[in-house]
C-alpha positions in Angstrom: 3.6 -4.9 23.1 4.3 -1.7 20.9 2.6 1.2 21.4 2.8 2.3 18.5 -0.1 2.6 16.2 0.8 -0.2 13.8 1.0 -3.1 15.3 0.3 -6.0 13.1 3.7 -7.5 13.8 4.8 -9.2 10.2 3.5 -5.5 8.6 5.6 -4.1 11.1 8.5 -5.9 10.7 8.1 -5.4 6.9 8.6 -2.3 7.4 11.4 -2.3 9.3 13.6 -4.6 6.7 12.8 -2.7 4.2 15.8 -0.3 2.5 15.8 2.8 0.5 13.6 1.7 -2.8 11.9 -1.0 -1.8 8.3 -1.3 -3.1 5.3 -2.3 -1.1 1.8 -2.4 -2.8 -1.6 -1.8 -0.5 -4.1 -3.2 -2.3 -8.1 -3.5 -2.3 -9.7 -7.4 -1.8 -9.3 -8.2 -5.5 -5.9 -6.9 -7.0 -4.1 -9.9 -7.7 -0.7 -11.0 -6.1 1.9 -12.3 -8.5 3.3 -15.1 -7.4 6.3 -15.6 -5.9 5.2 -12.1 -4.3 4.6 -12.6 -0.2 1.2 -11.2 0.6 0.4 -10.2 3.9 -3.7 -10.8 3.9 -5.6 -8.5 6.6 -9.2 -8.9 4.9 -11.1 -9.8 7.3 -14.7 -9.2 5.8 -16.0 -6.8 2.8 -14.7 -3.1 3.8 -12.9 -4.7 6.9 -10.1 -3.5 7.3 -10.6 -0.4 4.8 -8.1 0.6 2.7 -7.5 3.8 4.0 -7.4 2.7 7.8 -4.4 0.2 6.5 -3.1 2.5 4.5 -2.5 5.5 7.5 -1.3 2.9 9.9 2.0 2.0 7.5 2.4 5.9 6.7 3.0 5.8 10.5 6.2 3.7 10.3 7.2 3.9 6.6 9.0 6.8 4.7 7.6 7.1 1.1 9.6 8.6 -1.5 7.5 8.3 -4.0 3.9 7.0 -4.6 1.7 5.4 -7.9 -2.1 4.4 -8.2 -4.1 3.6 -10.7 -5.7 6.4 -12.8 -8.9 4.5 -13.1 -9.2 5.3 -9.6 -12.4 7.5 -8.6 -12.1 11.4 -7.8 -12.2 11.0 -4.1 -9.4 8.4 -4.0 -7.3 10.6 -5.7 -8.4 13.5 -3.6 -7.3 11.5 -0.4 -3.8 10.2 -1.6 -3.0 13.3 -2.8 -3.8 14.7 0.9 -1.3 12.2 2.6 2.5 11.9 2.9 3.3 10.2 -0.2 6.6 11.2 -1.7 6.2 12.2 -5.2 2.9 10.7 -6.6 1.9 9.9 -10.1 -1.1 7.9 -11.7 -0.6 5.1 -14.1 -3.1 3.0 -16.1 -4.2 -0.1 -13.9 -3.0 -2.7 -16.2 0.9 -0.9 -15.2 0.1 -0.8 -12.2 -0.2 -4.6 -11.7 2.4 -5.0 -13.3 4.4 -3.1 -11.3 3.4 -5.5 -8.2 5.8 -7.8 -9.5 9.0 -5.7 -7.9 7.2 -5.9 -4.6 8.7 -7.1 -1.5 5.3 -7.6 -0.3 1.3 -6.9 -1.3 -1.2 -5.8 1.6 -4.7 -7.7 0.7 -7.2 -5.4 2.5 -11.1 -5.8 2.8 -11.5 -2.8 0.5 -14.2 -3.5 -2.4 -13.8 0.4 -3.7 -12.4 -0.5 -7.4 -9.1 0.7 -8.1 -8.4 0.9 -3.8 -4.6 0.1 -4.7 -1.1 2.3 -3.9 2.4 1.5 -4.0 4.5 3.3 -2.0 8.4 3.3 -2.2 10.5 3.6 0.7 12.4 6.8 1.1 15.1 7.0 3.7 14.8 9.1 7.4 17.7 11.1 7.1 
């Protein structure tokens, strides 16, 4: 068993195939997944697991080089992305952003029902 603090193994291992580039979207209950797009589903129940909570768990394994959300997204969601390690961040109307989700290796479904509760994080390299 890992000890780390992500251990959801197919998020983990995700993470771990991933190369320099790669996209990977966290997303609230109801941002759709195109298809063809692999979606790892952790919602459990509404607000379980919480976006953030799944959120700070991948920032434990991945390296973001860059970041995007949706600028509909509410003051104190931009407030706490801006306060994590996301790479270079920028906001984009929601409509791009789910269009952006088509490039991802994988979506995150969590149990999040705080509108606009969606990042996508690109993976930087460690060295």
């Amino acid at each position: 068993m890992k000890r780390a603090t992500l251990i959801h193994s197919e998020l983990s291992g995700l993470i771990a195939a991933m190369g320099h580039g790669d996209l990977l979207v966290i997303g609230d209950a109801g941002l759709p997944v195109p298809p063809g797009v692999r979606c790892i589903d952790l919602a459990v129940m509404r607000g379980v697991p919480r976006f953030l909570d799944v959120l700070d768990a991948v920032l434990t394994e991945l390296v973001v080089e860059r970041s995007a959300w949706a600028s509909e997204a509410g003051a104190d969601l931009h407030q706490a992305l801006q306060g994590r390690d996301l790479g270079q961040g920028r906001t984009l109307p929601h409509d791009a952003f789910k269009a952006l989700t088509r490039d991802a290796r994988a979506v995150v479904r969590t149990g999040e029902f705080t509108p606009y509760a969606n990042v996508a994080l690109w993976s930087g390299v460690a060295f």
